[in-house]
N, C-alpha and C positions, 0 to 999 in steps of 0.2 A: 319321387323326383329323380329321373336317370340323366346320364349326361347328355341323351337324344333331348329330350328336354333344355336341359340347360344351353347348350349348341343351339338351337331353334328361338330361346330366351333371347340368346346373346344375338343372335343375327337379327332377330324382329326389332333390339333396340336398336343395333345401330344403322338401319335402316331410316330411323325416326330420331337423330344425333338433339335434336332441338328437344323434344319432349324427355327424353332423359334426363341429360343435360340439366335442365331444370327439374327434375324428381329427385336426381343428385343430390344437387344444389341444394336442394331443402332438406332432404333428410339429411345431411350432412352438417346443418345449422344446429335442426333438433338436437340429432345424437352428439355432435360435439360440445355442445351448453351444457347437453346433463352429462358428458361425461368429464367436464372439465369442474363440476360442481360437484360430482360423486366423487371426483379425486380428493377433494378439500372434505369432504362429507367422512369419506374413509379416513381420511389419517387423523380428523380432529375427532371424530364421532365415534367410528368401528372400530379402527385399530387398537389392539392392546396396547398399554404402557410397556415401555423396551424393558421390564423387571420380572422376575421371578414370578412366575403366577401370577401374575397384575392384576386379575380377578377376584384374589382374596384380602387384598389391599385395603382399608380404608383410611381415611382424615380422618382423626378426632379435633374437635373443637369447640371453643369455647364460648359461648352467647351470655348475654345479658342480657335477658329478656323487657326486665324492667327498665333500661336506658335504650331500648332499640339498638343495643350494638352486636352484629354477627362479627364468626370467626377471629375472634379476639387471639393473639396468643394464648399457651398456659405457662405459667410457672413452673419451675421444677420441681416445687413441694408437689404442685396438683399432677404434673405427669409423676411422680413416683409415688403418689397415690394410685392414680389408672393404671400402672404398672402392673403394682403386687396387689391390688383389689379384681383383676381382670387375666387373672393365668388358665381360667377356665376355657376362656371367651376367644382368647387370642393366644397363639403361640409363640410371637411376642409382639411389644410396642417400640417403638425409635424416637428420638426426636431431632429436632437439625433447627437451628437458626442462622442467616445469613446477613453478612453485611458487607461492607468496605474499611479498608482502613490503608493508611500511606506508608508507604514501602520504600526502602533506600533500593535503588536502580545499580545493576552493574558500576553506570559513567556515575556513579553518585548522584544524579539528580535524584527525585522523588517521582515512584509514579500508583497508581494506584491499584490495589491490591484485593481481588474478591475474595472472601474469605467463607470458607461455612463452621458451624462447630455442632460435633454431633454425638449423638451417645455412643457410646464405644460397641455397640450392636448393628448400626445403623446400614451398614454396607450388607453383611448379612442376612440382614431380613431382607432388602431389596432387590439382593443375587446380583450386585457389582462386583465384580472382578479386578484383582491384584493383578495390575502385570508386574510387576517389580517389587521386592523388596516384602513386607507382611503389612496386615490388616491391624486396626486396632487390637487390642485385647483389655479384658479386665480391669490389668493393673493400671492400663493409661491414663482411665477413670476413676484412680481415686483420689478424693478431694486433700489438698495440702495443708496440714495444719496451719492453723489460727495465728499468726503474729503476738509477741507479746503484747500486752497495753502499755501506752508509751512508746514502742520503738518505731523506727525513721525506716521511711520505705529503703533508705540506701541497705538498711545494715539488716532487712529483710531477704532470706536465701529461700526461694523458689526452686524447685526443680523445674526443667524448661517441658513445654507441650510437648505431647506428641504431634508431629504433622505427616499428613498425605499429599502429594502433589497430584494436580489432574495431569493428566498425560501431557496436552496443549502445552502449560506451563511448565511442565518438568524438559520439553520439547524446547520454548523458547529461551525461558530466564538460565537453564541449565547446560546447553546442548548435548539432551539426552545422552546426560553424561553418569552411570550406574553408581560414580565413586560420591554422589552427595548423599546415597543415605548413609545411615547414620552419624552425618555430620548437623552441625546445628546452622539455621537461619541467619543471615547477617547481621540480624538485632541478639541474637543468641537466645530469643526466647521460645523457641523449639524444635524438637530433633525430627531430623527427616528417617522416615523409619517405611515409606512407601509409596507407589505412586500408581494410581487407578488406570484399569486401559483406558484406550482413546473412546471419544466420545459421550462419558459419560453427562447426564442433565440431572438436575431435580425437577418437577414436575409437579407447580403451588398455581393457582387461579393466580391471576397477573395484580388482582386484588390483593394477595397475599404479601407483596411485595418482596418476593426473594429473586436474591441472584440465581439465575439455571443454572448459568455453567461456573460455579467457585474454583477459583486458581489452588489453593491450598484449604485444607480441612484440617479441623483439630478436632480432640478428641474433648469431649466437656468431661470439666471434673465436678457433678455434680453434687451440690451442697446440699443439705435439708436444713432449711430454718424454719420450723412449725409457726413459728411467732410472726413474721413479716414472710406474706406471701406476694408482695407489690411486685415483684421483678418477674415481672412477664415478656415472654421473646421465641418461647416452643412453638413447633409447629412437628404435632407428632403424627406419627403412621402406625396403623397395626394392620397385623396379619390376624387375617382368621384364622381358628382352626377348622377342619374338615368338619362338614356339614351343620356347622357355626353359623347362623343366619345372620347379617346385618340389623334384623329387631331384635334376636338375643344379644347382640353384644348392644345394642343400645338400651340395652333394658339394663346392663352388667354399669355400663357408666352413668346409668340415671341413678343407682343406687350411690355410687361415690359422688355425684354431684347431691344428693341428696344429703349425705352422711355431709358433704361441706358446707352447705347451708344451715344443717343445725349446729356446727361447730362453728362456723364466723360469722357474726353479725351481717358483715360488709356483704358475704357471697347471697346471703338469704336477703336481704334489702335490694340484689339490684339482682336475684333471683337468676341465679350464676345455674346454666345447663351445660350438660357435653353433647354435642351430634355427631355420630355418625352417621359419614356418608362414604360408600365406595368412590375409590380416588378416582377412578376414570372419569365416573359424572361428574365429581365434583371440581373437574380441573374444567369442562367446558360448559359447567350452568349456564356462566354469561354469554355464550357465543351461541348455545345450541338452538335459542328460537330463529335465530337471523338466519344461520346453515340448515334449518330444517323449512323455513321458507321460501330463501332461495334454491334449494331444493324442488319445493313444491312449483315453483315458479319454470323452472327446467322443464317438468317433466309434463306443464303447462305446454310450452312451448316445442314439445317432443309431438304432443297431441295433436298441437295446432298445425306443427308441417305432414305430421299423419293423415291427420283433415284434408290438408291441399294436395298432397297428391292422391291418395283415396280417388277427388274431383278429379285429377287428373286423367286417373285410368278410367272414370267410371264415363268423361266423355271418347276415351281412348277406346274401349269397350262397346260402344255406342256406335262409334262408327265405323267398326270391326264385325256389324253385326253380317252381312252378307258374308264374310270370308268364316265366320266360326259356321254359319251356314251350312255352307259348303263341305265345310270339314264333320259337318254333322251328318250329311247327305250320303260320305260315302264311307260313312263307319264308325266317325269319332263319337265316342258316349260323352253323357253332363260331365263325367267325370275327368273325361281327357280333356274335354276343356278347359275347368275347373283348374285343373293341374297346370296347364299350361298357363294362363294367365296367373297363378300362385306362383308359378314358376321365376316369371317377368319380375313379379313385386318381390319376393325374397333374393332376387340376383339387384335389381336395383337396391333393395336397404342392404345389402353386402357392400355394394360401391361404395353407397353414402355412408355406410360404418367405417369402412375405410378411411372414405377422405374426413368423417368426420375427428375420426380420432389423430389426424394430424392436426388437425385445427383444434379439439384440447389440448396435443401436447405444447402447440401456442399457445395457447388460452394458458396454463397451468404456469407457465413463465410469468405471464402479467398478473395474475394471480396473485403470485406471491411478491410482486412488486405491490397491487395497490391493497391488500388485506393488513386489514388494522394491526397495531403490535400485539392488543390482548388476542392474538387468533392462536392458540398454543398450538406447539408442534409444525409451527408453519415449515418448517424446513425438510418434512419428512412427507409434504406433497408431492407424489410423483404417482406415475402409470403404473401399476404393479400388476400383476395379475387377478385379486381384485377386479381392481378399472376396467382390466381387458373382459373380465367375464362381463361387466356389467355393461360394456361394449356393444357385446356378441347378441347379447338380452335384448339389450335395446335396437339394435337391427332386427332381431328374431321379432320382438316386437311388433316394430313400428312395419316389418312387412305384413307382419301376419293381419295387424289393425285397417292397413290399404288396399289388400290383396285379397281381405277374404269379401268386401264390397264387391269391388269388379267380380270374383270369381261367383259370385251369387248371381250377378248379373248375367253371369253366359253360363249359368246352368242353366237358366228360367228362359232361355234365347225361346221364341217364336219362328222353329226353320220355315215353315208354311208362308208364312207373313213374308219375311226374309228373301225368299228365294222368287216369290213372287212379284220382286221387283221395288218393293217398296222403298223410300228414299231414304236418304242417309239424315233428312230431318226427322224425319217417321220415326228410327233408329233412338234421334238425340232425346226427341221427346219423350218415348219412354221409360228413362233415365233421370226426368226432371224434378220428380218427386225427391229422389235420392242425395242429386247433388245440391238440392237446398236445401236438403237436413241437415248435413253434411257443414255448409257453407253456416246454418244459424252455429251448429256448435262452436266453427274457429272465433264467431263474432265474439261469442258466451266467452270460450275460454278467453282471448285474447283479450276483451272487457276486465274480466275479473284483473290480467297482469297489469292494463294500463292504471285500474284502480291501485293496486298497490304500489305503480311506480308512482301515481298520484299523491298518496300518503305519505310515502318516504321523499318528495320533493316539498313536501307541506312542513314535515316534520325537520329537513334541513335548512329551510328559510328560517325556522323558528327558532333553532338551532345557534344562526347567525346574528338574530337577536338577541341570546344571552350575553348578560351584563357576567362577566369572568370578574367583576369587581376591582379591577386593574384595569389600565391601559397597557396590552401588551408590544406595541405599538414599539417599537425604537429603544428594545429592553433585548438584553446580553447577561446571561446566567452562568455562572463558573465556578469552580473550586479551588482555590487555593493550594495545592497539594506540596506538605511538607513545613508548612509554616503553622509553627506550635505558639512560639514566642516563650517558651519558658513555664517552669512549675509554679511559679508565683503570677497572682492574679493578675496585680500594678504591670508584669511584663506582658501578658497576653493582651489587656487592654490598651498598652503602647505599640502592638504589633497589629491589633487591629487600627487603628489611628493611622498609622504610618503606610498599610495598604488602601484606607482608604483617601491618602492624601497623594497616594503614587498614582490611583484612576484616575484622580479627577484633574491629576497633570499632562493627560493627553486628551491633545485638542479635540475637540466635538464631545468630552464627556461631560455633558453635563449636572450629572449629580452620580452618588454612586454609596450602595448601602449591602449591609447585610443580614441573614436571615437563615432561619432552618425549622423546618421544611419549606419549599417552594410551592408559590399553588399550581395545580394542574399537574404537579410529576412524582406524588405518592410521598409514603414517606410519612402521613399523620398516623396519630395512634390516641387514643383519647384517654383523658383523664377524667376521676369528676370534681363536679363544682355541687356546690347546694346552699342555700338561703339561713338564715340563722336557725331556726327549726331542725336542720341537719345537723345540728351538732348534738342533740337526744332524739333525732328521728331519723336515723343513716336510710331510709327510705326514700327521704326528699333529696338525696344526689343525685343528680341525670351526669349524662356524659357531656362531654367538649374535646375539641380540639384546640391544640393550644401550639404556639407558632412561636419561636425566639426571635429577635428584631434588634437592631441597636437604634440609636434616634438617625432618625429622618427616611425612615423607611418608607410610612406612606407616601411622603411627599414624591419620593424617586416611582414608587410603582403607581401614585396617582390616585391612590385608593382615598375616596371623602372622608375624611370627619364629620360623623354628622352633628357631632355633640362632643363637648368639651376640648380636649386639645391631644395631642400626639405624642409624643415621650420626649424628652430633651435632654441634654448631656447631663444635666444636674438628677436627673431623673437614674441613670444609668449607675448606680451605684450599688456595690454590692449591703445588699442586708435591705434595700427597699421591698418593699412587697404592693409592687404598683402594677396595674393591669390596664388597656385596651380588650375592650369588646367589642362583638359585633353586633348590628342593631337584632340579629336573630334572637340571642342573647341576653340583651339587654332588655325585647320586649317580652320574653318569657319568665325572665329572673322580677325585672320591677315595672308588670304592665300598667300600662298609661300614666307612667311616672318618667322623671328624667331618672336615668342610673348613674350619670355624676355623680361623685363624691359615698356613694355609697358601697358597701364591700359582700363581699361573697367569701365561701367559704370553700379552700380549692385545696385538691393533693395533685402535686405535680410527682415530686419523689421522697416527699417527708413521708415517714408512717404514717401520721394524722394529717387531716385538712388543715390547714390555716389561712390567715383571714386576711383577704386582698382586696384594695381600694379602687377601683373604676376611676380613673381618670380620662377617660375618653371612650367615646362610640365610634366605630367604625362602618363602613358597607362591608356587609359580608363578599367575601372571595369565593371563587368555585376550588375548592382540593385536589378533588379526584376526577370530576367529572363534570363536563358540561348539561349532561341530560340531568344529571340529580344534586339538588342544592347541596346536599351533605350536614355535616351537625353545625351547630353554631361553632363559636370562636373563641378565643380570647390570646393575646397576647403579651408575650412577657417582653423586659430588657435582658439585655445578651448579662446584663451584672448579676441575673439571678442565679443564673450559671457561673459565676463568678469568670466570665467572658471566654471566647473564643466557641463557644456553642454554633453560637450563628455563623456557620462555615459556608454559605451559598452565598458568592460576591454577585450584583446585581448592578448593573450600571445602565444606565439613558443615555444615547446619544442624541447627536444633530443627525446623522441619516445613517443610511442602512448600517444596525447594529452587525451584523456577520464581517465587515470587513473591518472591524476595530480588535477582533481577536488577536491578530500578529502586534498589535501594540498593547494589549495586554499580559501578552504572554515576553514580550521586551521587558515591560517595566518590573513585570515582577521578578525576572531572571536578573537584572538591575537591583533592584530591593537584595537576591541573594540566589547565585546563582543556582544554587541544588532544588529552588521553588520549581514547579511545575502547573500546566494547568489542566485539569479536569471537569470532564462532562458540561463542557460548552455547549449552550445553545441557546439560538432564540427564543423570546415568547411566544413570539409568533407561533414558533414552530411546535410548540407544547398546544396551543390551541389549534394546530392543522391535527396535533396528531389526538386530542378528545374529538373533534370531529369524525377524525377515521371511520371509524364501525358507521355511522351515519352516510357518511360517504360511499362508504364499501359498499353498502346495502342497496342505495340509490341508484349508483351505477349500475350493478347487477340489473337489478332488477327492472331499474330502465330501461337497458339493451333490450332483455329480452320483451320487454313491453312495445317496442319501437317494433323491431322484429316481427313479434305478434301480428301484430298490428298490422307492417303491410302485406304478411303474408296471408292475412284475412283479406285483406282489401285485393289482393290479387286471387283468393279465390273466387269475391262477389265479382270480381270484374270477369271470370271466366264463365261464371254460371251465365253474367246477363250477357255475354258474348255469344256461350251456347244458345241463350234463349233468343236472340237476333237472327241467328239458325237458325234454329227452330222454326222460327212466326215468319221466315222471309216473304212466303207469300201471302200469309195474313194483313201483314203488314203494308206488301203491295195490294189487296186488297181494300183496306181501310185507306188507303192513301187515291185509290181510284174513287172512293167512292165519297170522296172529297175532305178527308180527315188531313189535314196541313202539320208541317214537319213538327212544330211546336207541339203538335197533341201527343203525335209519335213521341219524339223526346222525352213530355212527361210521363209517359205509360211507363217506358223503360225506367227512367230513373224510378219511375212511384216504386215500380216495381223491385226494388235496387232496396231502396229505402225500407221499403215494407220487410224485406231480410233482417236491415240492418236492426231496425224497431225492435223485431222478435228476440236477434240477438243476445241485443242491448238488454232488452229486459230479463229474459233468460241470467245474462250474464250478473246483473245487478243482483240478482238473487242469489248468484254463487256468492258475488264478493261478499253480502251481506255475513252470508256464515264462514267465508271463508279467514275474513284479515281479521277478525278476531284474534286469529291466531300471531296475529302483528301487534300487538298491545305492548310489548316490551320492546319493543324496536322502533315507537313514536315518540316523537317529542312534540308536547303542547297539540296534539290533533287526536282525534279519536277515531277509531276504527270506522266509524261509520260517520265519519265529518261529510254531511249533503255539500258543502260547495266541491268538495273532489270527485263524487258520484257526478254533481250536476254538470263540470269542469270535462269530464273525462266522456261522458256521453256524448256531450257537444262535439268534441274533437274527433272520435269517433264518426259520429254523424257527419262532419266533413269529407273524414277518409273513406266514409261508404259511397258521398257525394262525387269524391272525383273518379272511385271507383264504377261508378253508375253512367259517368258524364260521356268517358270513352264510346262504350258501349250504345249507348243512346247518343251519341252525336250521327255514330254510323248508320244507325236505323233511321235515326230522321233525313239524312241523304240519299236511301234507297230510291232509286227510278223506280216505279209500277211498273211500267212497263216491264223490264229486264225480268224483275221478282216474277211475276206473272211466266214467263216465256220459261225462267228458269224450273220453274216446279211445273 
C-alpha cells in the first residue's frame, strides 16, 4: 500500500462525498460502541488492581455452606489461625474492616467519619505508600491489657490508637499541615503517626459492604479469645508466594477450616469453609456477565456496520466494473486492483476510527454517569492506550472484514464482458449473490441484539413489579450524626423520644421512626435462629437477618402485618426478648401453622442462642437487592440493644420527601446545635439505584439493538434498490406484458421479506445459543422466553417491511416504455 495508492484512494472518495460520508458514518458507530465498551471492559475487567503485584493477591473468605451464607466475614481468632497455619502458602495475609463513626468537626458540629482498622502489615502487603510521617509497625498491634473485674470504664487507662490519615483528609480536616503527627485526635483516642499518598482505595465487591476510600485507619490490636469466636467483621487478603497456585493455597485453608470444624461444634454444623479467590476476579463477579455481554453485543454491532458497508462497496465495485476494466487493459494486474480497492476500505475504517473514537470519548462520559454504583473502579474509565490499540484493531478490522469482499470482487472482474459494452445492470447483477449474504448476516446479527434488548426490557418490567415490601413512596432516610444521649440506657431512650417528637413537629411529617439497617442500602449480616431441636442439634440453625426497629416502624414504612401485631412502647423494654418475623420465616420455622406466640431459638450477640417469642408476622422487605429476595427476617426492639442502635431516622411525608431535608436538618440543629445530618436520601432513590445494573444493561444494549436494526434495514433496502437496477427492464418487460404495478410491488417486497425470513431464522438460532449467556442478568424471564423471540421477529418483519416498501414503491412506478428504451 504506497502513498500513489493512498493519494488515488483519497481522490476516488472524495469524488463520491455521499457514499463515504455514510461508510464513515457507520463504521464510526460500530468502532465507537465497542470502543466505548472496551474502555469500561479494560478498567473493570483487564486492568490490574493499582497494588503491588495485584496478580498474587487473593480474598480469603468465609461460607456456610450449610445456611447458604457466602463471604461472611472472619473472626480474628480464625484469621490468626490462617495466618500461622498458611506461611507456606502465602507470604503474608492482612485483614481490614471498615465502618463509620461521628467525629467532633473543626466549628464543633458533628460530622461523619470513614474509618478502616487493619492489621498492622496491611499497607505493606498491598505496596501503599507513606507520604508523610511512618507506616504501622509491630508494636501498634499489641492488644492492651485486660481491665480489672469490677473497674468503671472512667478509671480504665488505654493507651490511645495508632492512626493513618488518607491524604484527602489529612488535605482537608488538617490543611496539610505536617505538625499533626504525632499529636493525638480531638477525642484523644489516637496518635497520628502518618498519612498515605493521595489516592489511595480498597478494593471489596460492593457486596462486601466496605468503605473504598477511609478518612483515617487504625491499626487493630488483635486479641485471641479461643473460647468465643462470635465477633466477626475481617475481611483478609493474602499474598502468594512465587509459584503458589491458588488450589494450593486453597487446599492450605481447607485444612484450617477443617481443623475448625472438628474443634467447634457451631463451625462443623453450619459446615464453615475458607475460599480463595484472586482479588481481581473476585471484586467484578457480579458485574462480569453484563460487561462481557455488552461486550458481545458491541462487537455485534461492529459486524453489522462491517456488513453495510462491505454492501456498500460491493455495489460500488459493481459499477466500477468498466473503469477496473480498463485499468486492466492497459497493464493493471488482479492484484493492483485488489490493492487499490483495499486500499479505499482501509483509508475509510481509518476515518471512521477516527471519528469513531471521538464519539467514545463521549460515550465514556455518559458512561460513567448512567453505570450502576456496584460497577467498581468506575472512575479509572478512560482512553488509555489500551483503548487506542484496541481502536486501531478495530479499524484494521472492520476494513479488512469490507474490503477484502470488494477486493475479491475486482480480482474475479470479467475484462472481455466489460469492455464489451455490457451495462452497468450486467455489472450489478453479478454481485447479487454476495450482497444478499451479506444483507442475511446483518439480519442474523442484528436479530440476535434485538432479542437481547428484548430480554432485558422483559426483565425490567418485571423488575418494576417487585414488591420492595415497603412503600417507598414519600420516605426520607437520615442519620442523626452526633446524638448519643448519654451512657445510661433511660437517657438514650429519652433522646430517642425527643428526636422523634422534633420530626414529627414539621408540617407535612406525617409519622416518623427508626431503624438499623435500612432496606435496599446494605448493611445486614446474618445471625442464626433454629427450632427447639437446635438446642442438642446445632445442625438445625439456618441463617437470618435481623433488623433493629423501635414501635411504629411498619406502620411509617407501610410494611403489612400479616399476623399478630407490631411492637408497641410497652413492648420496647430493655430485658424483653420479643421478635417480628417475616412471613419467609415464619413459613419455614412453623409451616402451615400460625408462628404467633411461639418462640425460636436466636444468637444475635449472647455466646448461646436464647429463646425469643414471635409476636407478629411481617411481608418480607427486599435488603440488598431487587433481583434476589435474600434470607428471611426477623426483627428486634431498639430496647434489646438497650436503645439508640436504631440510628437510621425515617420519616413519611405529605409530598415530595427531598424538599423536607432543610427542615430536618433546622430541627435537629434546634434539638442541639453540634447535631448534624448524614446520608440523606430518598427511597425512592435506593430503589432507582437496585434498578441500575437492569437499567444499565437495557440501555446499552437497546441502543445498540435500535442501531442494528436500522442499519440492517438500510442494508435490505440497498440490496432491493440495487435489485430495481438490476431487473429495470425485466421489469418493464413484465409490465408490458401486462403485469400491473401491484404484482411488481409484491415481487419486490416478497423479495425483501424472503431476506428478512432467512435472517430472522438464521439469527433465532444464534440468540437460541447465544443469551444463555444472559441468565444472570434476567429478572423473572428466561433466556429463551418465546413471547420475546415471537415480540422481536414481528418488529423486525415490519423494519424489513418498510425497508422493502421504498424500494418496491419505485419499481411499481416504472414506465415500460422508458425501462425498455433505457436498456
Amino acid at each position: 500500500m504506497s502513498l500513489r495508492d493512498l493519494a488515488l484512494a483519497f481522490r476516488t472518495l472524495r469524488k463520491n462525498p455521499v457514499f463515504a460520508s455514510t461508510a464513515i458514518l457507520t463504521i464510526a458507530l460500530g468502532v465507537g460502541a465497542s470502543t466505548a465498551i472496551f474502555s469500561v471492559a479494560n478498567a473493570v475487567l483487564l486492568r490490574p488492581l493499582p497494588y503491588k503485584n495485584a496478580n498474587h493477591l487473593v480474598n480469603i473468605m468465609s461460607d456456610m455452606r450449610a445456611r447458604n451464607v457466602r463471604d461472611f466475614p472472619i473472626s480474628a481468632e480464625n484469621y490468626i489461625d490462617l495466618h500461622n497455619a498458611t506461611k507456606d502458602e502465602f507470604e503474608d495475609t492482612a485483614a481490614v474492616f471498615t465502618g463509620r463513626v461521628v467525629s467532633q468537626a473543626a466549628d464543633g458540629t458533628s460530622e461523619q467519619l470513614r474509618l478502616a482498622v487493619a492489621t498492622t502489615n496491611f499497607f505493606q502487603l498491598v505496596g501503599a505508600r507513606i507520604a508523610l510521617g511512618r507506616d504501622f509497625n509491630d508494636a501498634d498491634g499489641v492488644p492492651q491489657a485486660e481491665p480489672p473485674p469490677g473497674a468503671k470504664p472512667e478509671e480504665v487507662q488505654r493507651a490511645p490508637l495508632t492512626a493513618i490519615l488518607s491524604y484527602e483528609y489529612f488535605q482537608r480536616r488538617y490543611g496539610a499541615n505536617p505538625a499533626v503527627l504525632e499529636t493525638l485526635t480531638p477525642d484523644r483516642g489516637a496518635r497520628i503517626v502518618g498519612v498515605l499518598a493521595p489516592h489511595f482505595k480498597l478494593y471489596f465487591p460492593a457486596a462486601a459492604d466496605t468503605e473504598p476510600e477511609p478518612e483515617m485507619w487504625f491499626a487493630n490490636r488483635l486479641r485471641y479469645d479461643n473460647a468465643n469466636r462470635n465477633g466477626v467483621s475481617l475481611h483478609v487478603i493474602g499474598r502468594l508466594k512465587n509459584g503458589v497456585t491458588v488450589e494450593r493455597a486453597q487446599a492450605a485453608c481447607d485444612a484450617v477450616a477443617a481443623e475448625l470444624r472438628k474443634n467447634f461444634i457451631i463451625y462443623n454444623t453450619a459446615n464453615l469453609v475458607f475460599r480463595v479467590e484472586p482479588m481481581g476476579r473476585h471484586l467484578v463477579d457480579e458485574v462480569r456477565p453484563a460487561i462481557l455481554a455488552l461486550m458481545g453485543a458491541v462487537i455485534f454491532l461492529l459486524l453489522i456496520a462491517c456488513a453495510n458497508v462491505a454492501n456498500l462497496l460491493l455495489v460500488r465495485a459493481s459499477l466500477r466494473e468498466r473503469e477496473l476494466a480498463v485499468r486492466t487493459a492497459i497493464g493493471a494486474t488482479w492484484w493492483d486492483l485488489a490493492q487499490q480497492v483495499l486500499t479505499e476500505a482501509f483509508l475509510l475504517a481509518a476515518i471512521g476510527a477516527a471519528a469513531g473514537l471521538g464519539l467514545a470519548w463521549l460515550g465514556i462520559h455518559e458512561l460513567r454517569v448512567l453505570a450502576p454504583a456496584n460497577l467498581p473502579r468506575l472512575d479509572s474509565i478512560r482512553i488509555d492506550m489500551p483503548v487506542l490499540i484496541f481502536t486501531a484493531l478495530a479499524g484494521m478490522l472492520a476494513g479488512g472484514i469490507f474490503g477484502f469482499a470488494s477486493a475479491w470482487r475486482a480480482s474475479r472482474l470479467e475484462v472481455t464482458s466489460a469492455l464489451k459494452g455490457g451495462t452497468r445492470n450486467e455489472g450489478l447483477a453479478r454481485g447479487g449473490r454476495s450482497r444478499k449474504m451479506v444483507v442475511i448476516a446483518e439480519v442474523a446479527l442484528s436479530f440476535v441484539l434485538l432479542i437481547g434488548s428484548g430480554l432485558m426490557f422483559r426483565s425490567f418490567l418485571e423488575l418494576q413489579r417487585v414488591n420492595p415490601g415497603f412503600d417507598a413512596h414519600g420516605l426520607l432516610k437520615f442519620q442523626v450524626l452526633g446524638a448519643f444521649g448519654g451512657e445510661k440506657p433511660e437517657q438514650r431512650l429519652a433522646l430517642t423520644k425527643e428526636i422523634q417528637s422534633r420530626l414529627l413537629g414539621i408540617a407535612g411529617v406525617q409519622s416518623a421512626t427508626a431503624t438499623f439497617p435500612f432496606p435496599l442500602s446494605g448493611g445486614f449480616l446474618p445471625v442464626r435462629w433454629g427450632p427447639a431441636e437446635a438446642k442438642s442439634d446445632p445442625s438445625k440453625f439456618q441463617a437470618v437477618d435481623y433488623q433493629t426497629v423501635i414501635p411504629g416502624y411498619f406502620a411509617t414504612m407501610r410494611t403489612p402485618i400479616l399476623e399478630g401485631r407490631a411492637f408497641t412502647e410497652d413492648d420496647n423494654r430493655v430485658g424483653t426478648h420479643l421478635i417480628i418475623v417475616d412471613d419467609v420465616l415464619a413459613a419455614k420455622a412453623f409451616p402451615g401453622q400460625s408462628a404467633v406466640g411461639k418462640k425460636i431459638l436466636v444468637r444475635v450477640f449472647t455466646p448461646e442462642a436464647e429463646w425469643m417469642e414471635i409476636v407478629g408476622v411481617a411481608a418480607h422487605q427486599r435488603e440488598e437487592s431487587l433481583v434476589e429476595r435474600g434470607r428471611e427476617q426477623m426483627y428486634v426492639p431498639d430496647a434489646y440493644f438497650e436503645y439508640g442502635f436504631a440510628r437510621v431516622w425515617v420519616i413519611r411525608t405529605s409530598g415530595d420527601p427531598a424538599r423536607f431535608g432543610k427542615d430536618v436538618r433546622a430541627a435537629m440543629k434546634a434539638l442541639d446545635g453540634h447535631y448534624s445530618i448524614g446520608e440523606m436520601r430518598t427511597a425512592d432513590s435506593l430503589v432507582t439505584e437496585a434498578e441500575a445494573s437492569t437499567r444499565f444493561s437495557l440501555l446499552l444494549i437497546g441502543v445498540f439493538a435500535v442501531v442494528a436494526a436500522l442499519l440492517a434495514g438500510v442494508g435490505l433496502y440497498g440490496v432491493l434498490a440495487t435489485v430495481v437496477r438490476q431487473r429495470t427492464a425485466e421489469i418493464g418487460v413484465r409490465m408490458a406484458l401486462g403485469a400491473g404495478s401491484r404484482n411488481i410491488f409484491n415481487l419486490i417486497v416478497g423479495q425483501g421479506l424472503a431476506l428478512a425470513i432467512v435472517g430472522i431464522a438464521v439469527g433465532c438460532l444464534g440468540a437460541l445459543a447465544l443469551t444463555r449467556a444472559m441468565t444472570t442478568m434476567l429478572v423473572g424471564v428466561k433466556p429463551t422466553d418465546p413471547i420475546t423471540f415471537v415480540t422481536m421477529a414481528v418488529i423486525f418483519f415490519v423494519v424489513a417491511g418498510i425497508a422493502s416498501w421504498i424500494p418496491a414503491r419505485r419499481a411499481a412506478g416504472v414506465d415500460p416504455a422508458i425501462a425498455l428504451r433505457d436498456e
